[in-house]
C-alpha positions in Angstrom: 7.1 -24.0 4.2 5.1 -23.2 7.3 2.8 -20.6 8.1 4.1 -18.1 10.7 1.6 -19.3 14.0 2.4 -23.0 13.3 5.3 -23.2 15.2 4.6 -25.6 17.9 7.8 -26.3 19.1 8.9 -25.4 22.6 11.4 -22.2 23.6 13.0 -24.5 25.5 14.4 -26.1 22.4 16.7 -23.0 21.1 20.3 -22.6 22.4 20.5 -21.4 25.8 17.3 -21.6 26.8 17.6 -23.4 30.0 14.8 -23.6 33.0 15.3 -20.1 34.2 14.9 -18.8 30.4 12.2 -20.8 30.0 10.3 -19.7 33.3 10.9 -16.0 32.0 9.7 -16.6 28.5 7.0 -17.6 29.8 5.8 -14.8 32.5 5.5 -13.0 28.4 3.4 -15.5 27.3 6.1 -16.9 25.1 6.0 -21.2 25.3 6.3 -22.2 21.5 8.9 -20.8 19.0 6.2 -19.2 16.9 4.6 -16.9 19.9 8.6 -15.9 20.2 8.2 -14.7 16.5 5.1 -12.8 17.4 6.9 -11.0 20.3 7.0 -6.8 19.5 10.3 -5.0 20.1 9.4 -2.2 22.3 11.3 -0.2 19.7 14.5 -0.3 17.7 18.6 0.9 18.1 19.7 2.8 14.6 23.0 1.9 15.3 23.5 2.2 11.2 24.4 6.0 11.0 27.4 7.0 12.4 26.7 10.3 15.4 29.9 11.5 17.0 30.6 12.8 20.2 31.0 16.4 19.4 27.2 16.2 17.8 24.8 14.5 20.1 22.8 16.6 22.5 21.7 15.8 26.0 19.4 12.6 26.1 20.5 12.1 22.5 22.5 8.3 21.4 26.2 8.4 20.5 27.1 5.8 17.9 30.9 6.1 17.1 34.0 5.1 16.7 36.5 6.0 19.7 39.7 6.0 21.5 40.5 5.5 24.9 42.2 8.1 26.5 42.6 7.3 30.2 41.2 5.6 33.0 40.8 7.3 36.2 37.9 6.8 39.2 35.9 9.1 41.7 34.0 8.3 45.3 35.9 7.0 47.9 39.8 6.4 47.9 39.3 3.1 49.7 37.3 0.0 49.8 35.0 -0.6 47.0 33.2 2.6 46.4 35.0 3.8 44.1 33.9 3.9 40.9 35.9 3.8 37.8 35.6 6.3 34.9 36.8 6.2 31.0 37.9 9.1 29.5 37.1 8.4 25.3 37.2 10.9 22.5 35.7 10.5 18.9 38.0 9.4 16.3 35.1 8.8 13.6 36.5 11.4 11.2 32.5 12.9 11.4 33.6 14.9 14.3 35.3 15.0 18.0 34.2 15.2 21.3 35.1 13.8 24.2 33.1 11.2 26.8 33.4 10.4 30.3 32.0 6.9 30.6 30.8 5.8 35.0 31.5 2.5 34.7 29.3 2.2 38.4 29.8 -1.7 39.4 31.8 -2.5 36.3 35.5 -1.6 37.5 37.2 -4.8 36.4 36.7 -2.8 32.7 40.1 -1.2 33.7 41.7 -4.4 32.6 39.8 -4.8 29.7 39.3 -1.3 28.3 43.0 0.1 27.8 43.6 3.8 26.7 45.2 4.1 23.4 43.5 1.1 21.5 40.2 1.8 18.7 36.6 1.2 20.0 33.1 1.1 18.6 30.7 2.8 21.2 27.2 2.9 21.5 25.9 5.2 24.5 23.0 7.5 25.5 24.5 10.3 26.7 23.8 12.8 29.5 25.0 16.1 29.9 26.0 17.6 33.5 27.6 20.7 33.9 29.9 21.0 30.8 30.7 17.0 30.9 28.8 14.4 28.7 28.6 11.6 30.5 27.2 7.8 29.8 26.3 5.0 32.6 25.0 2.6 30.4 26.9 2.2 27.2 28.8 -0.5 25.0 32.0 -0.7 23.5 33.7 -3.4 21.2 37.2 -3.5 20.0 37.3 -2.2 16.4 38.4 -5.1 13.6 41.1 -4.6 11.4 40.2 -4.6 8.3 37.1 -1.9 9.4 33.8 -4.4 9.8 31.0 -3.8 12.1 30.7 -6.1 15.1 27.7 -7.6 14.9 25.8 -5.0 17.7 27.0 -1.7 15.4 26.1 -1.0 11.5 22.2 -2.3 12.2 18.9 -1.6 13.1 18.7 -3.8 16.9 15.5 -4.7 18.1 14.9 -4.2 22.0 12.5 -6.6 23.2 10.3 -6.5 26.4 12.0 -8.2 29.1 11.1 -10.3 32.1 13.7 -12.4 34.8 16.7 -13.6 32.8 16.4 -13.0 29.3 18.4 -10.9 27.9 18.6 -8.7 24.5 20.9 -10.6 23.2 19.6 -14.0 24.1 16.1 -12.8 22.4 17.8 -12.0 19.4 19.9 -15.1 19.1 16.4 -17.1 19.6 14.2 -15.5 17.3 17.4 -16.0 14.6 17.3 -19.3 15.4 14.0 -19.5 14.4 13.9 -17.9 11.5 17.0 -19.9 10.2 15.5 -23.4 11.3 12.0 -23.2 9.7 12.4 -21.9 6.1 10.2 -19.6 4.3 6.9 -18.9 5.9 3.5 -19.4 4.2 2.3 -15.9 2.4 -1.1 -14.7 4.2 -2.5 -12.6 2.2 -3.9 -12.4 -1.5 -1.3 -11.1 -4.4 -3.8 -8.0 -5.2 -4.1 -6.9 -1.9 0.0 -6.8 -1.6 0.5 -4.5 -4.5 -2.6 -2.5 -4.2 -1.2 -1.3 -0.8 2.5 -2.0 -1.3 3.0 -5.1 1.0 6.1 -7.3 1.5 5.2 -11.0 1.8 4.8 -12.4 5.0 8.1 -14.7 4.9 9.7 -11.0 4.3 7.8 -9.5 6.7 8.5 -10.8 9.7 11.9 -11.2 8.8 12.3 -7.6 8.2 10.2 -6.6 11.2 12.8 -8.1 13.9 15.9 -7.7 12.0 15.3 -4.2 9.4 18.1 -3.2 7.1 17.0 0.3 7.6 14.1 2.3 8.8 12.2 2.7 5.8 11.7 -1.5 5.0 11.0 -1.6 9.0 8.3 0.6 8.7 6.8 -1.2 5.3 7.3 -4.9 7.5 5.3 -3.5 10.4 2.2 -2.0 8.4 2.5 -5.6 6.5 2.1 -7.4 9.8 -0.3 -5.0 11.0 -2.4 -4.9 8.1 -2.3 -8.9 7.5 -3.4 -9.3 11.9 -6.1 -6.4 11.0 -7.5 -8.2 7.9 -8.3 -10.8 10.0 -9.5 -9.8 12.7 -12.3 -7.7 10.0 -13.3 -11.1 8.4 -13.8 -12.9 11.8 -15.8 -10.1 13.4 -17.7 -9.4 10.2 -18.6 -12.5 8.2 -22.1 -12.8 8.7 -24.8 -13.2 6.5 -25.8 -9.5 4.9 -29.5 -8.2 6.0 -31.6 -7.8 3.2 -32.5 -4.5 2.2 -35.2 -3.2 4.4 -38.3 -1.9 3.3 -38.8 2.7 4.8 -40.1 1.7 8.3 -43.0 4.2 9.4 -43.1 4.7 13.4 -46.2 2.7 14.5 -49.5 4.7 16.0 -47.9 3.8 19.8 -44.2 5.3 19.1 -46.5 8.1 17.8 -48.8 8.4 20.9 -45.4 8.3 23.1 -43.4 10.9 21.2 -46.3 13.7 21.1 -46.6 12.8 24.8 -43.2 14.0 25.3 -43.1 17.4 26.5 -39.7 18.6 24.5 -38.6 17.3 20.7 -36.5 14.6 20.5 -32.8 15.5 19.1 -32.1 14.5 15.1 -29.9 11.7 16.8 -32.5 10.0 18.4 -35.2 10.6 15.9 -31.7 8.8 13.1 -31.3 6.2 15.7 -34.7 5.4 16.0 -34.7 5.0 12.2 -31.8 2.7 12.3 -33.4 0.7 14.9 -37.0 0.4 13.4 -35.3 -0.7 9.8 -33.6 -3.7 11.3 -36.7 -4.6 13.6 -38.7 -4.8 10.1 -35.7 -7.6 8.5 -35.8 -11.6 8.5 -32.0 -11.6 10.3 -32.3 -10.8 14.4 -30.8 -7.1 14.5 -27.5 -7.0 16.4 -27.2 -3.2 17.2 -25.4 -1.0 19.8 -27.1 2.3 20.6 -24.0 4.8 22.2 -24.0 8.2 23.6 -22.7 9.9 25.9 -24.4 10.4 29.4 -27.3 11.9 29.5 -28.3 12.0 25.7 -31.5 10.1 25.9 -30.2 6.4 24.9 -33.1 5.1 27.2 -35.4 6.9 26.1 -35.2 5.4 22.6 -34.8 2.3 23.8 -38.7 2.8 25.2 -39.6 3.9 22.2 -38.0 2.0 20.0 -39.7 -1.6 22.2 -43.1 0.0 21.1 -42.8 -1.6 17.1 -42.3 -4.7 19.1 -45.1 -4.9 21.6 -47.8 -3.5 19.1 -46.9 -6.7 17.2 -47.3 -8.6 20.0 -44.4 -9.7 21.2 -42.4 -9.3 24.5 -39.4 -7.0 25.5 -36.7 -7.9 28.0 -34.4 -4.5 29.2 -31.7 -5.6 31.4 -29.3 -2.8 33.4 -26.4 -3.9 35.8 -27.6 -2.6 39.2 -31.2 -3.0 41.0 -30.4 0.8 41.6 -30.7 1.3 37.5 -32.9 -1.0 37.1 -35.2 0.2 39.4 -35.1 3.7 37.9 -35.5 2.3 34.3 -38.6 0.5 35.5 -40.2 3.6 37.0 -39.5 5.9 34.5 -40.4 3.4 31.7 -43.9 3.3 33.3 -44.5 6.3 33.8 -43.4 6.7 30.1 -45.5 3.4 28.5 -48.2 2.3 30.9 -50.5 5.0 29.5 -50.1 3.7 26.6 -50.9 0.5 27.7 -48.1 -1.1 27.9 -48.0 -3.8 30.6 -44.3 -3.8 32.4 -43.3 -5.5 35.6 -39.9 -5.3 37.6 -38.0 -8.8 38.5 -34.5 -8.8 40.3 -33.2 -11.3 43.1 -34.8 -9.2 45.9 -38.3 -10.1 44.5 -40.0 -11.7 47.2 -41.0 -15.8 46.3 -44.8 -15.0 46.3 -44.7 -12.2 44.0 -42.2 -13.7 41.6 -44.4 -16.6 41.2 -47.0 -14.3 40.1 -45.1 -12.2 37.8 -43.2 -15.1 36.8 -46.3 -17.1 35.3 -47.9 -13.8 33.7 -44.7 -13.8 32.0 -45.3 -17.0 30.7 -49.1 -16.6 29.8 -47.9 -13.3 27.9 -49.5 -11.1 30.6 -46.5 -8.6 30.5 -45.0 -7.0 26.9 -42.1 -5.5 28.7 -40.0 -7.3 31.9 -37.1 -4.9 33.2 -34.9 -6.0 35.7 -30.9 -7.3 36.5 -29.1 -10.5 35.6 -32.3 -12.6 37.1 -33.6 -12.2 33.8 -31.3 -14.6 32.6 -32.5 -17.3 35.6 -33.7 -20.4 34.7 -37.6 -20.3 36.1 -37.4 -17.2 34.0 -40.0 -18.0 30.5 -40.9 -15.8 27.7 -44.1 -16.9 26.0 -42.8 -14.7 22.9 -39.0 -12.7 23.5 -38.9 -11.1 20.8 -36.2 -8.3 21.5 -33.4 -7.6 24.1 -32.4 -4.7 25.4 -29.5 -4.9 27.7 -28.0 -1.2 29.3 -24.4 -0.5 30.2 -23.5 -3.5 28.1 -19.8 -3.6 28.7 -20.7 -4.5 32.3 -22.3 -7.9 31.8 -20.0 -11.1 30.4 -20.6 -12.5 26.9 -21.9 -15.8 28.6 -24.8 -13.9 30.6 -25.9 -12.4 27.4 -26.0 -15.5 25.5 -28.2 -16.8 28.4 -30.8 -14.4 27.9 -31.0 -14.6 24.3 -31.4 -18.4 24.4 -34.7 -17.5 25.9 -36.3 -16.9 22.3 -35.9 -18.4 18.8 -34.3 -15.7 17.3 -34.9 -11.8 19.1 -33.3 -8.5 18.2 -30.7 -7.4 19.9 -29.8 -3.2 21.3 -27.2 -3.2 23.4 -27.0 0.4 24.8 -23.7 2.5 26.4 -23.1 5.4 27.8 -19.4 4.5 27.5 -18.7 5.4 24.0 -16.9 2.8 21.7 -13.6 4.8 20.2 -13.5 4.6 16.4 -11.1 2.0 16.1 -12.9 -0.6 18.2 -16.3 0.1 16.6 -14.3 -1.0 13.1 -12.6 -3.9 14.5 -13.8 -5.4 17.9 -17.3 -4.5 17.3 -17.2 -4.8 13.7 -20.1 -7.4 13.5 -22.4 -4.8 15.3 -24.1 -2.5 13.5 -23.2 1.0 15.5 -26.0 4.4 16.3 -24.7 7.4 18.1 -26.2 9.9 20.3 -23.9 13.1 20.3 -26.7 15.8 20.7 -27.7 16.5 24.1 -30.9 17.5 24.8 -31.0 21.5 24.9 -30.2 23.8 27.7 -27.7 21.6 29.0 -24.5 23.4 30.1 -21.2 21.8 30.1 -20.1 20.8 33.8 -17.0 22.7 34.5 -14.0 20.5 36.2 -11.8 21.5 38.9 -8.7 19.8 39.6 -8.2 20.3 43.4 -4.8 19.9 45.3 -5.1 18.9 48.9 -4.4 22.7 49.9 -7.4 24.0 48.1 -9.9 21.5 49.8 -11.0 24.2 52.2 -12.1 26.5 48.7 -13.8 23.5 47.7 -16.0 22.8 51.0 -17.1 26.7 50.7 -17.8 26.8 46.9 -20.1 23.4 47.3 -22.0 25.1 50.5 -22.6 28.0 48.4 -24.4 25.6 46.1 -26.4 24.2 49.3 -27.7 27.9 50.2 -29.0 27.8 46.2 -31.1 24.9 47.2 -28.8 22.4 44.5 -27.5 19.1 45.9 -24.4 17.4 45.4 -22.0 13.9 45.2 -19.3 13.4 47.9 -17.8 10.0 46.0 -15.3 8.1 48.1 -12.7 4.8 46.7 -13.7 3.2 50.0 -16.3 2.2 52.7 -14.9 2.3 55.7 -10.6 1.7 55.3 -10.3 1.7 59.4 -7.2 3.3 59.8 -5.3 1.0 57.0 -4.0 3.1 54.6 -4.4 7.0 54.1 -8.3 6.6 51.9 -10.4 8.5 52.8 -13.4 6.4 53.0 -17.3 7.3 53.0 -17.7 6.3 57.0 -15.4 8.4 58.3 -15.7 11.0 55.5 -19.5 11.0 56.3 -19.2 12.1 60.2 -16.6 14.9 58.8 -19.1 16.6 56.4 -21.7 16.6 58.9 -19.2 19.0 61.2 -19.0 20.9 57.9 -21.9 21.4 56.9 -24.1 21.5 60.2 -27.9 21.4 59.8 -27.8 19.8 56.0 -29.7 17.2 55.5 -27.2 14.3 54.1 -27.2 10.2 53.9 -24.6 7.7 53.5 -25.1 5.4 50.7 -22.7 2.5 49.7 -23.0 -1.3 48.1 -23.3 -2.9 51.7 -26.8 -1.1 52.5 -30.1 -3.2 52.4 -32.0 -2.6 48.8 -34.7 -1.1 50.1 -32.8 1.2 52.1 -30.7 2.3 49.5 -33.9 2.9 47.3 -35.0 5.2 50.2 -32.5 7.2 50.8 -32.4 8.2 46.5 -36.2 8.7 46.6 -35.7 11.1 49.4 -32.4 12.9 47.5 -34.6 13.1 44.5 -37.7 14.7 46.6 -35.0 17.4 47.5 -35.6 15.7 51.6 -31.8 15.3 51.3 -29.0 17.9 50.3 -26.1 15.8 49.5 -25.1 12.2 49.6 -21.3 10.4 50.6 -20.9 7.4 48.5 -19.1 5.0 46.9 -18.8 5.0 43.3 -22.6 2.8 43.2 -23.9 6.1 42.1 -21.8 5.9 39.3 -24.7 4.9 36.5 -28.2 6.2 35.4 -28.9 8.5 38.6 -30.6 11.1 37.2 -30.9 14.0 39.8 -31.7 17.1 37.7 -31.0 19.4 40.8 -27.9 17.8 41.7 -24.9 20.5 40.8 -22.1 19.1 42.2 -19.9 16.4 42.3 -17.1 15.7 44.5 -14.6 12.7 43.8 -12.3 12.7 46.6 -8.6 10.0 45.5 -9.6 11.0 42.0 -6.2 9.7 40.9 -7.9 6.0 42.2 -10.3 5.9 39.3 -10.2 5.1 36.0 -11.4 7.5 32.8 -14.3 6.0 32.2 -15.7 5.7 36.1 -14.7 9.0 35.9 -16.9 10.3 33.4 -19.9 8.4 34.4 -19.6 9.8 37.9 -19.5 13.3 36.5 -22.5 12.9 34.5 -24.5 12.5 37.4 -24.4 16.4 37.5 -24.7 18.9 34.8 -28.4 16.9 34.0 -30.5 20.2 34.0 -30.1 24.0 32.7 -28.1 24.5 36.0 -24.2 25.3 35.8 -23.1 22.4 37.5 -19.3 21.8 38.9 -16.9 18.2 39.0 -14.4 18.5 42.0 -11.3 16.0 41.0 -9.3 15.8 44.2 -5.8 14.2 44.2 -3.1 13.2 46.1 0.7 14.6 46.0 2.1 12.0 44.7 0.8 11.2 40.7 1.8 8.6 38.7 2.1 9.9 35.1 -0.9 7.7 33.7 -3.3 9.2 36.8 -1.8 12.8 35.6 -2.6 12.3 32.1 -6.1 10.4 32.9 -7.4 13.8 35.6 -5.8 16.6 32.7 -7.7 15.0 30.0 -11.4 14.8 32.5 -10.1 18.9 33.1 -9.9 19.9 29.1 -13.1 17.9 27.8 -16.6 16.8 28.7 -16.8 14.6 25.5 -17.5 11.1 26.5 -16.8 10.2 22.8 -13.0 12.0 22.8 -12.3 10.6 26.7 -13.0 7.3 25.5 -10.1 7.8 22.5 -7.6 9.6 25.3 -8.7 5.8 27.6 -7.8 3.4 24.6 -4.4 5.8 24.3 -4.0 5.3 27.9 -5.0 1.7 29.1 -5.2 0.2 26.0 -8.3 -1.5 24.6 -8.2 -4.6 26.5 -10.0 -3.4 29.6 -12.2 -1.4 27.5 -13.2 -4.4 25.7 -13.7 -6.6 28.4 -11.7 -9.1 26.7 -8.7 -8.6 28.5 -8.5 -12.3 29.4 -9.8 -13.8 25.8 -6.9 -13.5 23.6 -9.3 -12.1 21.5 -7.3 -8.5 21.4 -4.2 -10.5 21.3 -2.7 -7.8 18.7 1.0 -8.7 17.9 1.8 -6.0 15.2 -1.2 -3.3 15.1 -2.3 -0.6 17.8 -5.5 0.3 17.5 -4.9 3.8 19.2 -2.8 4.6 15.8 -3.9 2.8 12.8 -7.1 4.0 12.2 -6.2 4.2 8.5 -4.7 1.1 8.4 -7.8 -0.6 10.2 -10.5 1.4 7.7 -8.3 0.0 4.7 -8.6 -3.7 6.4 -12.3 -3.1 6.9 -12.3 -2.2 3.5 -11.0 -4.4 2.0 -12.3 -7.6 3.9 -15.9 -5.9 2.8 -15.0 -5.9 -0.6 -14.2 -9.7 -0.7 -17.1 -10.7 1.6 -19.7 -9.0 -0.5 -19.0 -11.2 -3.9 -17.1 -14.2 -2.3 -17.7 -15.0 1.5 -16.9 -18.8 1.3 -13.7 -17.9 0.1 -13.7 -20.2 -3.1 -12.2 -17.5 -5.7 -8.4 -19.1 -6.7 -6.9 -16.0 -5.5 -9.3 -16.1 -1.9 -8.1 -19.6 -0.9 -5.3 -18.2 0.8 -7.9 -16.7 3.3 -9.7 -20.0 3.3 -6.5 -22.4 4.3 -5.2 -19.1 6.9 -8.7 -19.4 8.7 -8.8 -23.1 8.6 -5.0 -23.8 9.3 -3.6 -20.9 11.2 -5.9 -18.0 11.9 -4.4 -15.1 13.9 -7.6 -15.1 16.0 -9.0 -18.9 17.4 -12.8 -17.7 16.4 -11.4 -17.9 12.5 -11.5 -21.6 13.2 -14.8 -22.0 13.6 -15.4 -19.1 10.8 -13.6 -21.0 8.0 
């Protein structure tokens, strides 16, 4: 007996495997014979029920018994054009009907297929005029004594391919496989099998690739799923549990801060500031992630919530992505907390040497409670005389290895990490399931949804006049290009040439161009002047993208909108719409759509929830890209989808809770499965090091 990731011996073992097999095996990731076990069918054949001719539909799979009833061909009379066609009609005894099957590229079937003689046939079938018709189909002589040849009476599984496997080399591999190794290793405890009806693993996976009929396929898959779920719980949440914290009371400086404010915080911030303050009073370092969509005061509670921290005297570090954010988090933050008292200073790389030294030893003498800056925090000459928490912003754009940098600058310190790119509900259970999770859905009031155009290149002319009328109203607005300058390469617009264009459209308004390339300090210029109102639009790349916060600003144009993804869309819109102005979101888009980019700019035009967008982006992309961990293995998910087994994942949560809370080492009789799986074969590598 084995368990089923143990498998280390090579594809290239199996029968007919050779070097070109093996090459393709591999561009799927497939080397060993137990990542060919984990490999999903893209869906299954029911070729067990019998559907005749005279009953399937167009689009719909014929799976029948036939007879051949002639052989003609169509196209040209001479050379090799011509194609040849078979004439078969249904002689199941569940109905007629008649097929014309275009054998295109497969003539020599004339000597093989001859009319009168019994076949089974397996086509989808197309309907033109009042012909059904088949290209692709399959057809094998019947036996005598009635048996199914081995491709009809069954449930096939149809794998991914890539170069020169085949369907039927895949399915002569993985029974290869499955014959050679014996039973596999069960994975999961006996009570969690019949409280939620699950085959054993060995049954499982057998099952899974080779079902005896729809229902057991469907009870091997959640099995798989569940088991490759379960796991991925106990790895992401075995951690030591927080003692219970004590009601924390906001401290006499969140206090002063929060009657400064001149408007009431939402009930979401005042929860999350609650959350927040609880863990900051516990022994174990809090590891939290504050979301909410744009522009519902995440940074603002991140001030406030540093405040329990500094009035104990210790330090706060707030890292963003971008000088540009971090910039604007260090102004606004003192302007928030230096009346207060709060001593904050600004480091990123374009710190000049004299007055880094400076701020870089009254960081060390504990001169300054609060440094904000970009990844230089993480530098080596940077020193903390007391880190005590961490806030990093737009977390999902900095690497797991720069974040570990900065928190080996203290002992032990808290942890926020803050997004405005909301986590969808399955990867906060699963991928983030060690983090405890606060949302900001309120926004603050007066806000008015931004209303969202989709613009075809005909109706850019509409657009340019609706966005002047803005200008007249004194509001500003976003001209958002893919590119800086393309020079005449492909058909981009780009923000250079783009920018000369507006200006002979808008004559006389004031306007910058603004992209990645420009010096710091210029780019800082040209926003302080937008935000003084000196400017009435800007043409950009997407840099703009995160924590601008123009209040005036009412319109947004993103020109190749098909270019970006969900989520860069999103942020870009929320640029806009930050006021009680109506503001607008111009999506402008090519002629030629792929079906992702049309599905991706429909769901921006039918919601403005950051927290539903970020469900329709797992749908679409997937969660590897959303995770970041695209490249990890870590979201290497065989069996589950986390876009459509929320229950499934809220019953492995559950359940990997249940045993955690009264046996996390595992040592119950009935929990050493867990224990030998993590330590032996775990589904994710981390369980190694977990077990």
């Amino acid at each position: 007996m084995t368990y089923l990731r143990t498998i280390t011996d090579p594809v290239a073992k199996l029968g007919g495997v050779g070097p070109a097999a093996t090459r393709s095996y591999a561009e799927l990731g497939i080397h060993t014979q137990s990542e060919l076990l984990l490999l999903a069918p893209r869906t299954w054949e029911d070729r067990s029920t019998v559907r005749p001719l005279g009953s399937v539909q167009d689009g719909q799979v014929a799976n029948t018994l036939v007879e051949v009833v002639s052989h003609s061909y169509f196209g040209l009379k001479k050379g090799m054009k011509r194609t040849l066609k078979i004439i078969v009609r249904d002689v199941s005894g569940l109905g007629d009907g008649r097929l014309s099957l275009l054998c295109f590229g497969r003539n020599f079937l004339e000597k093989t297929i001859k009319p009168g003689r019994i076949y089974y046939l397996w086509a989808p079938v197309a309907i033109k005029g009042s012909e059904k018709q088949a290209v692709q189909f399959e057809l094998h002589p019947a036996t005598e004594d009635g048996d199914f040849p081995p491709q009809f009476g069954k449930i096939l599984p149809v794998y991914p391919l890539r170069g020169s496997l085949t369907q039927r080399l895949i399915r002569a591999n993985i029974r290869q496989v499955l014959t050679r190794c014996g039973a596999f290793i069960n994975e999961l405890p006996e009570s969690l099998m019949k409280e939620l009806d699950l085959l054993s693993t060995d049954e499982a996976i057998r099952t899974y690739h080779f079902p005896p009929n729809l229902q057991q396929l469907a009870r091997a898959r959640r099995t798989l799923a569940f088991t490759e779920l379960f796991y991925l719980q106990l790895v992401a949440r075995r951690k030591p549990r927080k003692k219970p914290a004590k009601p924390a009371i906001p401290g006499a400086l969140e206090l002063r801060l929060i009657e400064r404010l001149p408007f009431a915080l939402t009930n979401d911030q005042l929860a999350a500031l609650k959350e927040i303050r609880e863990d900051l009073g516990t022994e174990e370092p809090m590891n939290r992630l504050l979301q909410g969509d744009v522009g519902s005061g995440k940074t603002l509670v991140g001030w406030i919530s540093a405040l329990k921290i500094i009035a104990e005297g210790g330090q706060v570090a707030f890292m963003a992505p971008t000088e540009l954010l971090a910039r604007q988090h260090a102004e606004s933050g003192a302007a928030l907390l230096e009346p207060l008292g709060v001593r904050l200073a600004f480091l990123t790389g374009s710190v000049k040497p004299k007055e880094r030294s400076y701020l870089l030893t009254a960081l060390q003498r504990g001169e300054i409670d609060l440094l904000v800056g970009t990844h230089a925090l993480f530098s080596e000459s940077v020193t903390f005389r007391n880190l005590r928490y961490v806030i990093i912003d737009e977390q999902h754009r900095f690497g797991v290895e720069q974040r570990l940098a900065l928190l080996g600058k203290a002992t032990e310190p808290h942890l926020l990490l803050m997004t405005a790119t909301p986590i969808p509900r399955t990867l906060s259970l699963t991928v983030f399931g060690s983090l405890n999770i606060s949302t900001l859905r309120t926004m603050p009031p007066g806000r008015k949804p931004v209303i969202t155009l989709l613009v075809k290149e005909e109706s850019r002319p509409r657009m340019y006049k609706s966005v002047g009328v803005e200008f007249t109203r004194g509001h500003q607005a976003y001209f958002i290009y893919p590119r800086i300058d393309d020079s005449g390469q492909s058909d981009l617009r780009d923000v250079a040439g783009m920018y000369e264009f507006l200006k002979q459209q808008y004559p006389g308004v004031p306007s910058a161009l603004i992209h990645s390339k420009l010096d710091e300090d210029e780019k800082v210029a040209i926003l302080e002047a937008y935000r003084k109102g000196e400017l009435s639009y800007l043409v950009s790349t997407s840099v703009v993208e995160v924590g601008i916060d123009i209040p005036n600003a009412t319109c947004m144009i993103i020109e190749h909108a098909d270019r970006f993804g969900l989520a860069a869309l999103h942020q870009l819109r929320g640029r806009v719409g930050r006021s009680a102005l109506q503001s607008y979101c111009f999506l402008v888009f090519s002629d030629e759509l792929t079906e992702e980019a049309k599905k991706r700019l429909q769901v921006m035009k039918d919601s403005t929830d950051g927290f539903h967008i970020a469900e329709q982006d797992l749908i679409i992309r997937g969660p590897g890209e959303l995770t970041g961990r695209a490249q990890s293995g870590y979201l290497n998910l065989a069996f589950a989808s986390l876009s459509d087994d929320l229950e499934l994942i809220e019953q492995a949560r559950a359940a990997s809770d249940r045993i955690l809370q009264v046996d996390s080492g595992f040592l119950a009789p009935e929990n050493t499965i867990i224990r030998s799986v993590l330590s032996e074969a775990p589904p994710f590598e981390a369980g190694r090091s977990e077990a």
